[in-house]
C-alpha positions as CSV (number, residue, x, y, z in Angstrom):
1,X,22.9,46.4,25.4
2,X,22.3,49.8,24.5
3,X,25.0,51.4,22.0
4,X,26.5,55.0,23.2
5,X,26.0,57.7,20.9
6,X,28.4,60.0,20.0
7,X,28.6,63.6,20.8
8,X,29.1,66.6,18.3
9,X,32.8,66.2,18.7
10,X,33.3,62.5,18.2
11,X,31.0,62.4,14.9
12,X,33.3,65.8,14.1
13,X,36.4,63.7,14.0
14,X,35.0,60.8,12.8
15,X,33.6,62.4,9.6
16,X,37.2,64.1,9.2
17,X,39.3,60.6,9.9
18,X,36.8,58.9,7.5
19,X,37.8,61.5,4.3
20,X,40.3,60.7,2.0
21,X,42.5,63.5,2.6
22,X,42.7,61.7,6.5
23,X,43.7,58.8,4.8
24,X,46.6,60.6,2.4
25,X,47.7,62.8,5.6
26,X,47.9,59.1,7.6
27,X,50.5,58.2,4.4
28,X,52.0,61.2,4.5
29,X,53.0,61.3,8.3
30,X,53.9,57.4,7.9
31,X,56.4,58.1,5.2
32,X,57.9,61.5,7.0
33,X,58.7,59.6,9.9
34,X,60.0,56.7,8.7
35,X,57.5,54.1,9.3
36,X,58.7,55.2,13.3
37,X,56.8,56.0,16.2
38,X,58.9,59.3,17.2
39,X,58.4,58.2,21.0
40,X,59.4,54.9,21.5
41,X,61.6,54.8,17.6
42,X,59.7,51.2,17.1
43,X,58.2,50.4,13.8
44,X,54.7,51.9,13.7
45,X,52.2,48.6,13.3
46,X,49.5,48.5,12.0
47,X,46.5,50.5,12.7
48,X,48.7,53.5,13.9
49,X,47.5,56.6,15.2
50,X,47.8,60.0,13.7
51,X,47.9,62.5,16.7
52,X,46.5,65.6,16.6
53,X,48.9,68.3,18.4
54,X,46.0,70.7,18.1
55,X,43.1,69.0,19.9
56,X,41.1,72.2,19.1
57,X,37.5,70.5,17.4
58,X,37.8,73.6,15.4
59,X,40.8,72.9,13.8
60,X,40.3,69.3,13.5
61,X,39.9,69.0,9.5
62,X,43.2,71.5,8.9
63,X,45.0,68.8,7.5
64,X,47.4,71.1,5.6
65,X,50.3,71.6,8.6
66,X,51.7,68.1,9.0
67,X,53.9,69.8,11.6
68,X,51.0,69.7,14.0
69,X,50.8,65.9,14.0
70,X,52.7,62.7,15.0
71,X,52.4,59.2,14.0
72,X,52.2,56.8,17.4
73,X,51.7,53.4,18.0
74,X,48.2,52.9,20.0
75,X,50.2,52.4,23.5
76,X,52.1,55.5,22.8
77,X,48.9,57.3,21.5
78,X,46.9,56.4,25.2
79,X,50.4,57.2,27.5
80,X,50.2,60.9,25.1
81,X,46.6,61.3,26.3
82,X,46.9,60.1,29.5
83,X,50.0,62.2,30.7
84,X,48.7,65.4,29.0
85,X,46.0,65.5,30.9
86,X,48.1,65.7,34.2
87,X,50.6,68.1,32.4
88,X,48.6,70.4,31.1
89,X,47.4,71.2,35.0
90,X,51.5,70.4,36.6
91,X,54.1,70.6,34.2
92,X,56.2,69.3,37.3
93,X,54.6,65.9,37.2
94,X,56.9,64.8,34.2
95,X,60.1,65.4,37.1
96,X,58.2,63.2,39.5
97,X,57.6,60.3,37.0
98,X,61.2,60.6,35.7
99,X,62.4,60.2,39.2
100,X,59.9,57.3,40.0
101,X,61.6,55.4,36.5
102,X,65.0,56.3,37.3
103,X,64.4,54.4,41.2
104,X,63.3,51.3,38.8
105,X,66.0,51.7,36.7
106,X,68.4,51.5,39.7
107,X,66.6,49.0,42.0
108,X,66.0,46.9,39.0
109,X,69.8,46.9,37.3
């Protein structure tokens, strides 16, 4: 099976992720927020993500502004991703999903 390379980006982030100030911002975050995914307030476990607020490639290896990232579990790190790219286009979607999990909520009590 053929392995798929990565793009300028990827190997971008990679490089950055694989420095050791990555891995000092990573300890940093941890310890700022309590060992806490700021989402779901769980314990962060291991292998954590560090989200990027800034998803900017060009801004990728400013490290320096710890404001501009948040510790999340993986789960919490894909639903980030995964609703942003809907918001982004329809900030309204966020009032559609709230009302779809407040109907679960009440069907479900």
């Amino acid at each position: 099976m053929k392995q798929k390379s990565l793009g300028k980006n990827q190997l971008i982030k990679k490089k950055v992720r694989q420095s050791k100030e990555w891995r000092q911002l990573r300890i940093d975050i941890q310890s700022e927020y309590n060992n806490t995914d700021p989402i779901t307030l769980r314990p962060l476990r291991k292998g954590f993500n560090v989200h990027h607020l800034d998803e900017s490639v060009d801004n990728y290896d400013k490290l320096e502004d710890h404001s501009k990232f948040r510790p999340l579990n993986k789960a919490t790190h894909e639903l980030i991703h995964t609703l942003f790219t809907y918001y982004k286009k329809d900030p309204q979607v966020m009032d559609r999903i709230k009302e779809v999990l407040d109907l679960m909520i009440e069907y479900n009590d």
